[in-house]
Backbone as JSON, one array per atom type, in Angstrom:
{
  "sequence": "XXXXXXXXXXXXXXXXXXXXXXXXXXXXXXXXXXXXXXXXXXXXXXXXXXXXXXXXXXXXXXXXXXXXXXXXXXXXXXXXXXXXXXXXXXXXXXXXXXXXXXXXXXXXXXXXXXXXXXXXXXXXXXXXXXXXXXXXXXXXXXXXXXXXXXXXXXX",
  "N": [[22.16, 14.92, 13.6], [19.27, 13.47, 12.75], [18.49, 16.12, 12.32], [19.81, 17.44, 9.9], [19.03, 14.71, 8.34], [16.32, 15.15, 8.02], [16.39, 17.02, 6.68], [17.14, 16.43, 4.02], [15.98, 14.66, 3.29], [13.41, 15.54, 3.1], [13.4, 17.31, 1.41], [14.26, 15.79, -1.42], [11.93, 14.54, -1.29], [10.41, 16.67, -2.04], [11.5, 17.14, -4.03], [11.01, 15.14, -5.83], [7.99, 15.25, -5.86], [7.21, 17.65, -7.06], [8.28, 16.75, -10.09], [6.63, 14.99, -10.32], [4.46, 16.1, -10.31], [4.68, 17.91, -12.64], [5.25, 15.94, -14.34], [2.5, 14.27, -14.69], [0.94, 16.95, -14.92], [1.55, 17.43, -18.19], [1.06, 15.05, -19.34], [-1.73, 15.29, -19.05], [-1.95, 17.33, -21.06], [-0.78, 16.83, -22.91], [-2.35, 14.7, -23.96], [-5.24, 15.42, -23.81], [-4.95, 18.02, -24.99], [-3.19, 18.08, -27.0], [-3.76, 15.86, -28.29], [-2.18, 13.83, -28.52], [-1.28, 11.1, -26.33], [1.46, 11.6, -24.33], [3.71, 8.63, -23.81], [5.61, 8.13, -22.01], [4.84, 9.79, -20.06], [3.43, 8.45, -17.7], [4.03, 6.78, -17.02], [6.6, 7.04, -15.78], [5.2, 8.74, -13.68], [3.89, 6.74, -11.91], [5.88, 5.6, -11.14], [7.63, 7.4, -9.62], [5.4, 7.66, -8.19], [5.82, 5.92, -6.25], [8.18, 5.57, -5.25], [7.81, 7.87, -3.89], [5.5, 7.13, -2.11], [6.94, 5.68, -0.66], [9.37, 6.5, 0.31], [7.98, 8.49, 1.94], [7.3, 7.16, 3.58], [9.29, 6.39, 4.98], [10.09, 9.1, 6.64], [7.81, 9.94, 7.87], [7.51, 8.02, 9.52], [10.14, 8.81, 11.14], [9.47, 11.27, 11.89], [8.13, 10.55, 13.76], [5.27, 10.61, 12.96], [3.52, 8.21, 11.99], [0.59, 5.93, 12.06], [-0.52, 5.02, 15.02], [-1.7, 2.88, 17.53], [-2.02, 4.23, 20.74], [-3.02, 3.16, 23.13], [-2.11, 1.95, 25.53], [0.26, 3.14, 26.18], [-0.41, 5.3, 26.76], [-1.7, 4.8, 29.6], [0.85, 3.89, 31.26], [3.46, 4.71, 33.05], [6.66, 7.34, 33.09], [8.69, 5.4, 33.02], [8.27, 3.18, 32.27], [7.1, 3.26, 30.08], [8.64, 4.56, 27.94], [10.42, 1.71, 28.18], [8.68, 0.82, 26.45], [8.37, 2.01, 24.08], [10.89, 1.66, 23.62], [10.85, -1.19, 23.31], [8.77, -1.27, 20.87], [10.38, -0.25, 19.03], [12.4, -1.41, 18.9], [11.05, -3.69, 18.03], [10.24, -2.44, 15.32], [12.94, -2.22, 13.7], [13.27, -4.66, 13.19], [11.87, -5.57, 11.77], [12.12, -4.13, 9.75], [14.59, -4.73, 8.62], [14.28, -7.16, 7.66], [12.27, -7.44, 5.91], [12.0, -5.28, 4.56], [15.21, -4.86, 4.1], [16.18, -7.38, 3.51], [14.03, -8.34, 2.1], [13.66, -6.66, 0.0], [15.89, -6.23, -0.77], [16.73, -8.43, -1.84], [14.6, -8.51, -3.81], [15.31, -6.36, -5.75], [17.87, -7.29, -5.96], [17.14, -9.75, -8.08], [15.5, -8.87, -10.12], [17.9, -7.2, -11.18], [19.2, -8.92, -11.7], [18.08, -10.66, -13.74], [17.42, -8.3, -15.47], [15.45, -6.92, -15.78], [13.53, -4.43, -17.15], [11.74, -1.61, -17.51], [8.15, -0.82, -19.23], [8.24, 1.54, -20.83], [10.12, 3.81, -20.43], [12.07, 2.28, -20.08], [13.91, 1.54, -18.44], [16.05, 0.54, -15.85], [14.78, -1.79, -13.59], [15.02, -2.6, -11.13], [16.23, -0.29, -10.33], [13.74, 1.08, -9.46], [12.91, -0.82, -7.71], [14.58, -0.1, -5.57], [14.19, 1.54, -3.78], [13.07, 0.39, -1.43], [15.13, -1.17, 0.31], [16.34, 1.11, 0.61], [14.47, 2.6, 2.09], [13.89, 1.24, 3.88], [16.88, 1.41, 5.38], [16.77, 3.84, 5.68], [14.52, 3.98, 8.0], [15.39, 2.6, 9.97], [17.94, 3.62, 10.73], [16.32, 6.71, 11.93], [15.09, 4.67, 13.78], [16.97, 4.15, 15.51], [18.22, 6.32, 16.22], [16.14, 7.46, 18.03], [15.74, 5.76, 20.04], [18.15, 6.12, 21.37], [18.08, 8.7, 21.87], [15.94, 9.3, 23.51], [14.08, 10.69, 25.4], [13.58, 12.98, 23.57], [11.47, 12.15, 22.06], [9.88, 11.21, 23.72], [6.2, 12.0, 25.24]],
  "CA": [[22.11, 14.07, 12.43], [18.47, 13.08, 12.73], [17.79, 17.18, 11.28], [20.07, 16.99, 8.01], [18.68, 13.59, 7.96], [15.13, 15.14, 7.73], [16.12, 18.17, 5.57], [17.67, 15.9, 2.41], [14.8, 14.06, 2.67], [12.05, 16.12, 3.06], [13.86, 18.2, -0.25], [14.14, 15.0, -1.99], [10.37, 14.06, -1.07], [9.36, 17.89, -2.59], [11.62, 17.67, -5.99], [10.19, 13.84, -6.97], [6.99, 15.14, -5.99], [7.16, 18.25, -8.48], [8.61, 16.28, -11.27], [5.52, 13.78, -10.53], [3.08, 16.97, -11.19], [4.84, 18.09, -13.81], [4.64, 14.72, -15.63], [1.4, 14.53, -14.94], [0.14, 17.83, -15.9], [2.26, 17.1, -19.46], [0.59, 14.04, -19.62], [-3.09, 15.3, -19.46], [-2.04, 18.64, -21.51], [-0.55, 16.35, -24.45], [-3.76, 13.6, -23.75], [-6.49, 16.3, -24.3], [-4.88, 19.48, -25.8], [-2.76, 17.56, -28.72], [-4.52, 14.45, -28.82], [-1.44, 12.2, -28.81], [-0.2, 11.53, -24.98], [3.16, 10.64, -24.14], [3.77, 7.09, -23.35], [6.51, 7.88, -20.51], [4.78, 10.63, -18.31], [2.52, 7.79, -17.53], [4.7, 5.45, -16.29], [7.22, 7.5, -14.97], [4.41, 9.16, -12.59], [4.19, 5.37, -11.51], [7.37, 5.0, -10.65], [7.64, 8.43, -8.72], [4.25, 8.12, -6.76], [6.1, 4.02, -5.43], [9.52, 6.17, -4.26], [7.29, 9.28, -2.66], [4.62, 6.7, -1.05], [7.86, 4.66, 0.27], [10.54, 7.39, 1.04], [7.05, 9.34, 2.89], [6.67, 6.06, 4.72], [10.28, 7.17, 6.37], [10.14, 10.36, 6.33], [7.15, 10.23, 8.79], [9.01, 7.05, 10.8], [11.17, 9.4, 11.31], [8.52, 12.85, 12.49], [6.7, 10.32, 14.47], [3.84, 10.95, 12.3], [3.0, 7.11, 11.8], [-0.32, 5.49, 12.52], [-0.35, 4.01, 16.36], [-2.81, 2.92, 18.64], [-1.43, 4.23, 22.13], [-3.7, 2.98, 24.79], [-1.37, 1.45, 26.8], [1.26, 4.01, 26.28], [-1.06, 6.49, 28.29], [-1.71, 4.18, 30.89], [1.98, 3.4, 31.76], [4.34, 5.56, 34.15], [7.35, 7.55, 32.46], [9.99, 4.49, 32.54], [7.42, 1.84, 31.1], [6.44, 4.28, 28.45], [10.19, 4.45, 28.03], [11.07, 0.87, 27.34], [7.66, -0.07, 25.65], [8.85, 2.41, 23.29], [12.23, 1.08, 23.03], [10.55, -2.56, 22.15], [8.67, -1.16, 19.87], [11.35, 0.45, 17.74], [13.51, -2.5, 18.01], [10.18, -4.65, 16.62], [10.25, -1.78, 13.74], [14.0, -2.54, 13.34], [13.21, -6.2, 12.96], [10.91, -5.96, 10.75], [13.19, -2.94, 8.73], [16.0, -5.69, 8.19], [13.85, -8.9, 7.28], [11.36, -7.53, 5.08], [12.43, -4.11, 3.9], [16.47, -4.93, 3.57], [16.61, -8.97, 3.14], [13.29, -8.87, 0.77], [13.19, -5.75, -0.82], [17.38, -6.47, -1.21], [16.09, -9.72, -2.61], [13.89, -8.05, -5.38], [16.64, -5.9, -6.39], [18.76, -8.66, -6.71], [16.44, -10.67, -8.84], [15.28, -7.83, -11.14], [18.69, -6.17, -11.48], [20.21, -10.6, -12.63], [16.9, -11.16, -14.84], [17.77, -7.71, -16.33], [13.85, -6.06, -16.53], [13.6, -2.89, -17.66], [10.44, -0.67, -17.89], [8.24, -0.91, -20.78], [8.2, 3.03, -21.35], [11.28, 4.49, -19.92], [13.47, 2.02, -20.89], [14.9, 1.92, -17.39], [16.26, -1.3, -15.57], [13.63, -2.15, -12.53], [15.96, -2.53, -9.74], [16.65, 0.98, -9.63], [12.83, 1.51, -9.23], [12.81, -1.41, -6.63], [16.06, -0.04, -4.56], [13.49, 2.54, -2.72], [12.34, -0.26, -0.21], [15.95, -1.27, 1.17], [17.06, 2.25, 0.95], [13.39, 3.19, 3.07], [13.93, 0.06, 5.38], [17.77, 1.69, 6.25], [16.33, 5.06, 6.5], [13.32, 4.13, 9.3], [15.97, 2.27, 10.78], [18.92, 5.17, 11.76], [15.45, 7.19, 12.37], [14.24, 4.3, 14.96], [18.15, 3.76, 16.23], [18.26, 7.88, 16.9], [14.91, 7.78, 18.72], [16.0, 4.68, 20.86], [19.43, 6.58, 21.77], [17.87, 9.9, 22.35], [14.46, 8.87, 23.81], [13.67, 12.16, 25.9], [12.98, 13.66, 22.59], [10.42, 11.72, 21.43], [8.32, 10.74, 24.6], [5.24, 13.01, 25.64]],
  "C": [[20.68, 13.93, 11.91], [17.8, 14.7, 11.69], [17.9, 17.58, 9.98], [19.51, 15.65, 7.56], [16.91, 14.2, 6.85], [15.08, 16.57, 6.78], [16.38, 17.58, 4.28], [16.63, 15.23, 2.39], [13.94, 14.04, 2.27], [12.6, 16.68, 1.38], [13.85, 17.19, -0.94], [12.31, 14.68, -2.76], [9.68, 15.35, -2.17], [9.88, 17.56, -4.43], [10.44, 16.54, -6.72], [8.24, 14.62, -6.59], [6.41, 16.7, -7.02], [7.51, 17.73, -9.59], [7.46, 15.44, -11.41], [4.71, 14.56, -10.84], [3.1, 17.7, -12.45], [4.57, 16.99, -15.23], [3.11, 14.46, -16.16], [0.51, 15.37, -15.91], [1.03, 18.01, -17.37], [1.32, 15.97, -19.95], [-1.01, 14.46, -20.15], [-3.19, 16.67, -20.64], [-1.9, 17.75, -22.95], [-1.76, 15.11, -24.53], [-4.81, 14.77, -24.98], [-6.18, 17.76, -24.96], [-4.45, 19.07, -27.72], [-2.86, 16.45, -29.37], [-3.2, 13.56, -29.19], [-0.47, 12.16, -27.76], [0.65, 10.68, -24.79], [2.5, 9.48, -23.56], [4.46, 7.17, -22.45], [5.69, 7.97, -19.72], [4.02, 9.47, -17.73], [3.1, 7.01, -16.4], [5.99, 5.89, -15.37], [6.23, 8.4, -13.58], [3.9, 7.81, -11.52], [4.61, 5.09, -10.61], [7.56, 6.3, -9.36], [6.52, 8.45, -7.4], [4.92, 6.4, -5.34], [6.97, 5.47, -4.46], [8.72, 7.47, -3.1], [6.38, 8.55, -1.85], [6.0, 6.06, 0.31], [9.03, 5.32, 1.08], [9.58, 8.64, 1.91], [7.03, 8.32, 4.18], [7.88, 6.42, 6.07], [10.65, 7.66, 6.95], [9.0, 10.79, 7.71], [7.25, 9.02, 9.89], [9.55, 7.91, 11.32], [10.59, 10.8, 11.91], [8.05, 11.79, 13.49], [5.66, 10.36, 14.05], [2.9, 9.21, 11.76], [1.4, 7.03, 12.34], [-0.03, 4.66, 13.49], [-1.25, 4.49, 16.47], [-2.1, 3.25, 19.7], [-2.18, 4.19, 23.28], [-3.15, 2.73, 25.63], [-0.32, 2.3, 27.06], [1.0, 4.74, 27.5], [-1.36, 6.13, 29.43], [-0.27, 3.67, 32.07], [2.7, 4.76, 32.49], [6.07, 6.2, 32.57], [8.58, 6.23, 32.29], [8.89, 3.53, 31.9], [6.91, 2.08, 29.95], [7.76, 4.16, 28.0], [10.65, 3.07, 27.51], [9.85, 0.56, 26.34], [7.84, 1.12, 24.52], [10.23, 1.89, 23.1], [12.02, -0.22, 22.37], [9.99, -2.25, 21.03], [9.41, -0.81, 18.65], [12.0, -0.54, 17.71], [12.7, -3.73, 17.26], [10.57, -4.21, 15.28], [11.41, -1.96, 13.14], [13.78, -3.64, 12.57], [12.77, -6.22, 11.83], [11.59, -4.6, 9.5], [13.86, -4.24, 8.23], [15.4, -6.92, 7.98], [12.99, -8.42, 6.31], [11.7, -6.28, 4.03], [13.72, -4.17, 3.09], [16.77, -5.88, 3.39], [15.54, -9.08, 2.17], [13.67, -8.22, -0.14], [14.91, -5.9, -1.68], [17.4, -7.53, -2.23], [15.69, -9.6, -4.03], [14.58, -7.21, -6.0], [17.46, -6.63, -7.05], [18.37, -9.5, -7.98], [15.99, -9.67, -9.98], [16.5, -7.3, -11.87], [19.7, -7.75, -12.27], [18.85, -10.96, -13.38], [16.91, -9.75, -15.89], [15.94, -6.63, -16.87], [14.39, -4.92, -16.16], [11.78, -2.87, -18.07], [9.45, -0.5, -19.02], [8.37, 0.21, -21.52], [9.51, 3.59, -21.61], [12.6, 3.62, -20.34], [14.74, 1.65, -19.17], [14.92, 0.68, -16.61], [15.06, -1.03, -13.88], [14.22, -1.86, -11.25], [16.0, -1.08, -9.31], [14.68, 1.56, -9.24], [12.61, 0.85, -7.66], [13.76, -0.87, -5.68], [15.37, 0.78, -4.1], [13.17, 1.5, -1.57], [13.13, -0.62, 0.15], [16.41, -0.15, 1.49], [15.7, 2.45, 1.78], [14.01, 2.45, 4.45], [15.35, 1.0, 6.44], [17.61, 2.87, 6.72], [15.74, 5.21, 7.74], [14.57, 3.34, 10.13], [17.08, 3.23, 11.79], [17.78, 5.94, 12.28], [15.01, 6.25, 13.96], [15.93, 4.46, 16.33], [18.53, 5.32, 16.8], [17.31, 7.97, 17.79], [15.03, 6.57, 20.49], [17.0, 5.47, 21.63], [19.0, 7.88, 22.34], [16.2, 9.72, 22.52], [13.83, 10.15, 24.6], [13.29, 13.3, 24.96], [12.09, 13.73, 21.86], [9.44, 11.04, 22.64], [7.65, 11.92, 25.09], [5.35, 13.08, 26.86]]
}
């Protein structure tokens, strides 16, 4: 699961991040070639660099590729390395489902019943905000695979 997990995502991660260089280089071609630059690519490159910083954030949750300190990791024996990785992932859970899927669910909610929309694009907010509960449930099946199949991810 955890490898189609990380192939739709990673392909996801590559298209928004060609459509974000395409906007771009549109943006600076109609800026400085035809002297009158779009008003989207601007804001839609915005909106694309939130979902690729936030769906990267799970994406490497999910490789292991995060920023840790592991001093104590290396000092511990294979079973204490073992659960002190299992607390940690069920902290990262915790903190997946209170801040990621009860806030970020929150600001969805509140954007998508107040009705904002974009000033460029035209496009309702929520769907820009719905990357940080959909990240939160991603790092979570990522931490809940790593917990379940732990021999795959300890050194």
């Amino acid at each position: 699961m955890k490898r189609s997990l990380d192939r739709i995502l990673g392909g996801i991660l590559v298209l928004l991040m060609a459509i974000m260089v395409v906007a771009v280089l549109w943006q600076v071609f109609s800026r400085y070639v035809m002297q009158s630059p779009s008003s989207i690519t601007e804001e839609l490159a915005r909106y694309l660099l939130i979902w690729i910083g936030i769906l990267g954030a799970a994406y490497a949750a999910g490789q292991q590729a995060h920023l840790s300190i592991n001093l104590l990791e290396e000092k511990l024996d294979a079973v204490n390395r073992k659960r002190l990785r299992i607390g940690i992932n069920i902290l990262i859970i915790f903190f997946c489902i209170t801040v990621l899927i009860i806030g970020g669910g929150n600001l969805v909610y509140v954007s998508y019943d107040l009705g904002q929309r974009s000033a460029a694009l035209e496009i309702p907010l929520y769907i820009v905000y719905f990357v940080i509960p959909l990240s939160g449930v991603l790092i979570i099946i990522y931490k809940i695979n790593e917990i379940l199949n732990p021999q795959k991810y300890l050194v």
